[in-house]
N, C-alpha and C positions, 0 to 999 in steps of 0.2 A: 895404517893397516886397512885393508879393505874386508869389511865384516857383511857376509849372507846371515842372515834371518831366516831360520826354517817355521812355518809354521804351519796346521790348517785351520788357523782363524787370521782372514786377512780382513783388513779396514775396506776391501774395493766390497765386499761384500756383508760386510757390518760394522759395526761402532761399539760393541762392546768393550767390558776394560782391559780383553787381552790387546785386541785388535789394534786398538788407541795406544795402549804401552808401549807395540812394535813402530808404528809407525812415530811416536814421538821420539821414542830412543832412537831411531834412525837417523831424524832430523837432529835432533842433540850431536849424533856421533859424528853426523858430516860438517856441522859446525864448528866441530872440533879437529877436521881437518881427516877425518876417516871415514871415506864412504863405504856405499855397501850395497848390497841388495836383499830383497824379499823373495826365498822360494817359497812360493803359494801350495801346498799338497792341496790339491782341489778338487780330489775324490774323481768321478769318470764322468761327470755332467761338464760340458762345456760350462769353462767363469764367463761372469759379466765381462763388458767389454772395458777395458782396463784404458784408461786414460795415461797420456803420458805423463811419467811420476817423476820428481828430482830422486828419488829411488826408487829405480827398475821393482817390477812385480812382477817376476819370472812362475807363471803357473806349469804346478808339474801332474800330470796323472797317476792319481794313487789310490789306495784301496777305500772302499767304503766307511770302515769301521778302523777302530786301533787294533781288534785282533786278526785282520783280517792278510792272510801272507801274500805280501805285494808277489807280482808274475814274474818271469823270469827275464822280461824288458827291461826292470822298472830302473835296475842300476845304470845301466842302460841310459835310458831316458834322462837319470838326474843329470849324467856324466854331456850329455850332449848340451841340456837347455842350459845347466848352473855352469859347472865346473870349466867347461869350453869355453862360456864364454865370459864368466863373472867369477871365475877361479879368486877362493876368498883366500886370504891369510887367516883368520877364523870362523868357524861356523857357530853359530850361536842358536838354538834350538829354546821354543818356548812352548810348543805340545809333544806331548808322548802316545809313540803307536807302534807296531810291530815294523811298520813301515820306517818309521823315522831309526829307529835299530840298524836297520837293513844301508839306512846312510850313514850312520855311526860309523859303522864297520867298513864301509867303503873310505870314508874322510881318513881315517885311521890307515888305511892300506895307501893313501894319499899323501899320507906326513901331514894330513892338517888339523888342528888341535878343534876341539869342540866345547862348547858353555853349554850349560843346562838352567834354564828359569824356572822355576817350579810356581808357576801360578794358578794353578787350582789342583783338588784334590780329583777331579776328573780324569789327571795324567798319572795316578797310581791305584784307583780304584773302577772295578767292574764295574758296579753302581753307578761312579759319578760325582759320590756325594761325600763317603767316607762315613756312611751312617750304616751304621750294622744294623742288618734286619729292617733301617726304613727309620730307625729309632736314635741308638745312643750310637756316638762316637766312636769309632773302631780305632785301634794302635796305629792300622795304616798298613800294615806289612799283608802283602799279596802272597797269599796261602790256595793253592791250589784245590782241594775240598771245599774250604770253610764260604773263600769266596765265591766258589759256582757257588754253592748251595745258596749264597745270601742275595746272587744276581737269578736264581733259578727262584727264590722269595719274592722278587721285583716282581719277575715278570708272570709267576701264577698267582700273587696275593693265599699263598698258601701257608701251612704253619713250619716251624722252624725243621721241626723232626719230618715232614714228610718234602722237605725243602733238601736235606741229607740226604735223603732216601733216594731222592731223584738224580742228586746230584753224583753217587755213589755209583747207579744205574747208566747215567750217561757217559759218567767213568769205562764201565765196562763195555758200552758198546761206541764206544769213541772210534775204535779202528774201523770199524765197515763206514761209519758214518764218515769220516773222512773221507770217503770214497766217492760222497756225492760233491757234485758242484758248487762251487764255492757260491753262497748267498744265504740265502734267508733258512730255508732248510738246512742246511748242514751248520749255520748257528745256534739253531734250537736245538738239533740231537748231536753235537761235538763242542759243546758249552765246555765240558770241563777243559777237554785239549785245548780250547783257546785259552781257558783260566792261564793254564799250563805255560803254553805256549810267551803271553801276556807275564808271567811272571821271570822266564826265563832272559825273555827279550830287555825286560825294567830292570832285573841285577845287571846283566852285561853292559849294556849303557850306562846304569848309572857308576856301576864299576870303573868303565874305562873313561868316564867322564874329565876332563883336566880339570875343569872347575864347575863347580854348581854352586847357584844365586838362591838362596831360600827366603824369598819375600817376609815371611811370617815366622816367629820366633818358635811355634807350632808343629813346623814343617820339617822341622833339621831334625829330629828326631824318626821321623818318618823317613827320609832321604836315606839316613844311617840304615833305618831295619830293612829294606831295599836293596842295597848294597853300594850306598855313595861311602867314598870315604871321609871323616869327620873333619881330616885338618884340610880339605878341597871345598869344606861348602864355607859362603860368604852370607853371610843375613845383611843383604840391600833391599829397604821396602821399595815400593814402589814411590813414584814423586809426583809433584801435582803440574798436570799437561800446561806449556807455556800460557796458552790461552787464555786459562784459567788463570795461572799469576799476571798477565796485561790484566785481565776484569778485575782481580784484585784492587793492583796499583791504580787503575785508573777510573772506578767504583766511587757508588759514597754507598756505605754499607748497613746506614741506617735502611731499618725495613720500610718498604715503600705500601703496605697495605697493614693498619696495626687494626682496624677496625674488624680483622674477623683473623680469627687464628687457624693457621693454615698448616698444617700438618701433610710433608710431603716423602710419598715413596718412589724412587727413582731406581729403574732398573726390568730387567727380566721378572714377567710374569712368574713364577716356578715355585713350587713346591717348598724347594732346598730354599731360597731367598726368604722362606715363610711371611709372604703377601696377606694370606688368610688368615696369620693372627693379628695382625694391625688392622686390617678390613674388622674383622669379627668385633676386637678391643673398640675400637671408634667407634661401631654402629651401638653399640652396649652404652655407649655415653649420650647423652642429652643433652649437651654444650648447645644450645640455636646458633652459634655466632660462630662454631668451629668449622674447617671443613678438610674434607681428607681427599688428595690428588694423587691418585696412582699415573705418573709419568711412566711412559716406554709401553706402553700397554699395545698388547701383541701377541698371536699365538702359533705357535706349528705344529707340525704333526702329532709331535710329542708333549707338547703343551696345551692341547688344547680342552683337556678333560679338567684340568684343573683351572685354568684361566674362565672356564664355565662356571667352577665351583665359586671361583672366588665374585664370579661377573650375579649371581643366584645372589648370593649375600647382598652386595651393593646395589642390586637394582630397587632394593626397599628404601633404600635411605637418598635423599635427593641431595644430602651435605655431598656426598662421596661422587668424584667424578673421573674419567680415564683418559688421558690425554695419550694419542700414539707418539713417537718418536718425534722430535722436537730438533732443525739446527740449534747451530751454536748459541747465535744469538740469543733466539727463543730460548733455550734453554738458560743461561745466565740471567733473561730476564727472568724466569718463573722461579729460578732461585732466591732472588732477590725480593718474591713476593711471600717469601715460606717462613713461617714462624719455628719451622724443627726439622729439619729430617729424620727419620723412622727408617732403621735398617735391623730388621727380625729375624735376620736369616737363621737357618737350622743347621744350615752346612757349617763346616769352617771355612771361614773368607782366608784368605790374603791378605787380602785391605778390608776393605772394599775400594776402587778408586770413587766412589763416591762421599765418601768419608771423607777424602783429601779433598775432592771440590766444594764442599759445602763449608768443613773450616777454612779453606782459602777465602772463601766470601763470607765468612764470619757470621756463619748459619749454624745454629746448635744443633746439635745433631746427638739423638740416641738411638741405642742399639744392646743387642746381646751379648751375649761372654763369647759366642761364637766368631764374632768381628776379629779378621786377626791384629789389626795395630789395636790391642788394647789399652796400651799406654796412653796412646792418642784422645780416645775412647770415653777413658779415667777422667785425665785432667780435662782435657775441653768440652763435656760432653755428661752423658750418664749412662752408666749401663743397666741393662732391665733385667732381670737375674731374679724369679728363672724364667726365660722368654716363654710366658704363659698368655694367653689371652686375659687370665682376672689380673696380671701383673701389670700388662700391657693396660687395660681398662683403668687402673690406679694412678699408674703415674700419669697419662694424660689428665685423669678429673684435675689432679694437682694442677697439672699447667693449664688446663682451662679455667679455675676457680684464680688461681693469680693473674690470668688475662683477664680476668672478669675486675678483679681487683686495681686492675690499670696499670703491669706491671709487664716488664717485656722481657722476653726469656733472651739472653743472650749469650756467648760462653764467657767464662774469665779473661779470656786472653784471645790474643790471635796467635794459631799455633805456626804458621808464615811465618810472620814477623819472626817472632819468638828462638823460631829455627829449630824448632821440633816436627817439622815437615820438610823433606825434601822438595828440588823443583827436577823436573826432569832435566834438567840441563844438568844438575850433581849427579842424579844417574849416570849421565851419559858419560861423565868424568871419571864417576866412579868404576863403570864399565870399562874405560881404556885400561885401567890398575887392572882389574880380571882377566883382560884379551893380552894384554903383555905378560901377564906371568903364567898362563895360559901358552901364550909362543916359546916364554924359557923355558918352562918345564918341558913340551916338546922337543927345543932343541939339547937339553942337558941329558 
């Protein structure tokens, strides 16, 4: 089978965990005798300059945002770069946008059956985050009021009732507002029509989906109130990048720094990751011999108010240090110097794929209830419940007072070995079972 990769997160232009999952499963799927290609959605800025790949990264131009309704080219366009010339047997789609809808419905009109990944909650929620109001947990189902109001809350930091209020408002003047230009303006006064719009487009796809992948045990519940059907979604987590199982196998996993306890956060600066409560917890503790390493450390447009906030905190304490993005290499080495990884996030994960590299190298790793492999989490690991900053500040004094003790944190097991962690190469096997019953259903 020859399998396209729809996405708008590619590896030519970052390393994040979708990024990394596309381009591993790709490599899994062609070692397995089924190649494929990457369509890149890469918004209307020319991509980086794309080296040549053992699979093609065919960049397509598409809309800015997820709500944003591609032009009247665009099918057009996909039909010319993808379908002409990398025409798949399956499409396998791993972001959600109004845009990627608009190929739903063409692959469809095509006879070609389509996958759905659901790897973060950014591809069914306005926010991003899946955190109602900025706070607690939402159902996940994409409600046309409730969600403007709670994306119309993001973005004035105003209260919930004058958040309806507005929301209700730009309800009403939605139709002239459509009438401006598509950008920045006509997103701020046609909010709800995109809510709208955004929720219309997430039943249909997920509707006509042949199969959907729910990473997270989490998620299939959310998929369902959306409009996936239940007996088409598969819960495959994610697997740990080959890379990472060579370092394993061929590793010695004792820690190579015991002399000072190293507490490491790996990942996106953000808010939702909650950086700022592991920062805040550690500088609260008085360990002299601990120290706290924010890896990935990085900001953008939209991260840069908080990445300040959290950079304010750190800059008093000389333990806490920021390292930006790291190769591979480097990166394997600085795991191997980490007495724990520390994952606080607020959102709901998937994974996190950091979870999996860190038990691959047999680094203990805690985290919050919000991590999706909680299983994972449980047994090899500990979870911090409730991810507070005085919960956070607790459980490290423990592990600094037993490091003080002369005693070295490690998990119970290897969850590798063990085989309570996938490798991405099971993915990628697992993935042929999904794309073949995926082609029978469309040809039955």
């Amino acid at each position: 089978m020859n399998i396209c990769h729809i996405t708008r997160y590619c590896h030519v232009d970052g390393k994040a965990g979708t990024e990394r999952y596309i381009l591993e499963l790709a490599r899994s799927l062609k070692r397995e005798g089924h190649p494929g290609s990457i369509a890149w959605l890469c918004g209307q800025q020319a991509p980086p300059s794309i080296s040549p790949e053992e699979t093609p990264v065919l960049p397509v131009p598409s809309p800015d945002t997820q709500t944003d309704q591609p032009d009247a080219r665009f099918e057009t366009q996909f039909t010319e770069i993808v379908l002409a010339t990398h025409r798949p047997d399956v499409a396998h789609f791993h972001t959600f946008g109004v845009a990627e809808q608009r190929i739903a419905a063409l692959l469809t009109c095509e006879g070609i059956p389509y996958v759905f990944t659901y790897h973060s909650p950014a591809w069914s929620c306005r926010r991003e985050t899946m955190l109602r109001w900025g706070e607690t947990i939402c159902d996940g189902e994409v409600r046309t009021l409730r969600c403007s109001a709670c994306k119309l809350q993001q973005r004035t930091k105003t209260s919930t009732t004058l958040s309806y209020a507005g929301a209700i408002l730009s309800g009403v003047a939605s139709l002239p507002a459509r009438m401006l230009p598509t950008g920045k303006l006509q997103r701020r006064t046609a909010f709800v029509a995109d809510t709208k719009r955004f929720r219309t487009s997430l039943r249909s796809f997920l509707n006509n989906a042949t199969q959907v992948v729910a990473c997270a045990p989490w998620s299939i519940p959310v998929l369902e109130r959306n409009g996936a059907h239940r007996e088409r979604i598969t819960h495959l987590p994610q697997g740990v990048p080959a890379d990472f199982v060579r370092a394993a196998e061929l590793g010695d996993d004792t820690p190579t720094d015991t002399d000072t306890f190293n507490v490491g956060y790996i990942g996106r600066v953000t808010s939702g990751k909650g950086a700022h409560v592991l920062v805040e917890a550690f500088a609260r503790c008085d360990y002299p011999n601990a120290r706290l390493r924010l890896f990935g450390w990085q900001a953008d447009d939209f991260s840069q108010a908080y990445v300040n906030k959290v950079a304010e905190i750190a800059k008093h304490d000389p333990r806490i240090e920021t390292i930006p993005i790291l190769d591979f290499e480097q990166m394997v080495d600085a795991y191997r110097q980490l007495s724990l990884v520390a994952i606080p996030s607020i959102w709901p994960e998937t994974g996190p794929l950091v979870l999996l590299e860190a038990l691959a190298l047999n680094i203990p790793v805690w985290g919050s209830s919000r991590v999706g492999q909680q299983s994972l989490l449980r047994d090899y690991g500990r979870v911090i419940e409730p991810n507070t900053v005085d919960a956070w500040k607790q459980a490290l004094e423990e592990a600094f007072k037993s490091h003080a003790d002369g005693h070295v944190l490690r998990p119970p097991g290897n969850a590798l070995d063990d085989g309570r962690m996938k490798r991405m190469a099971d993915v990628g096997r697992d993935m042929v079972d999904i794309y073949a019953r995926a082609v029978q259903d469309t040809a039955s």
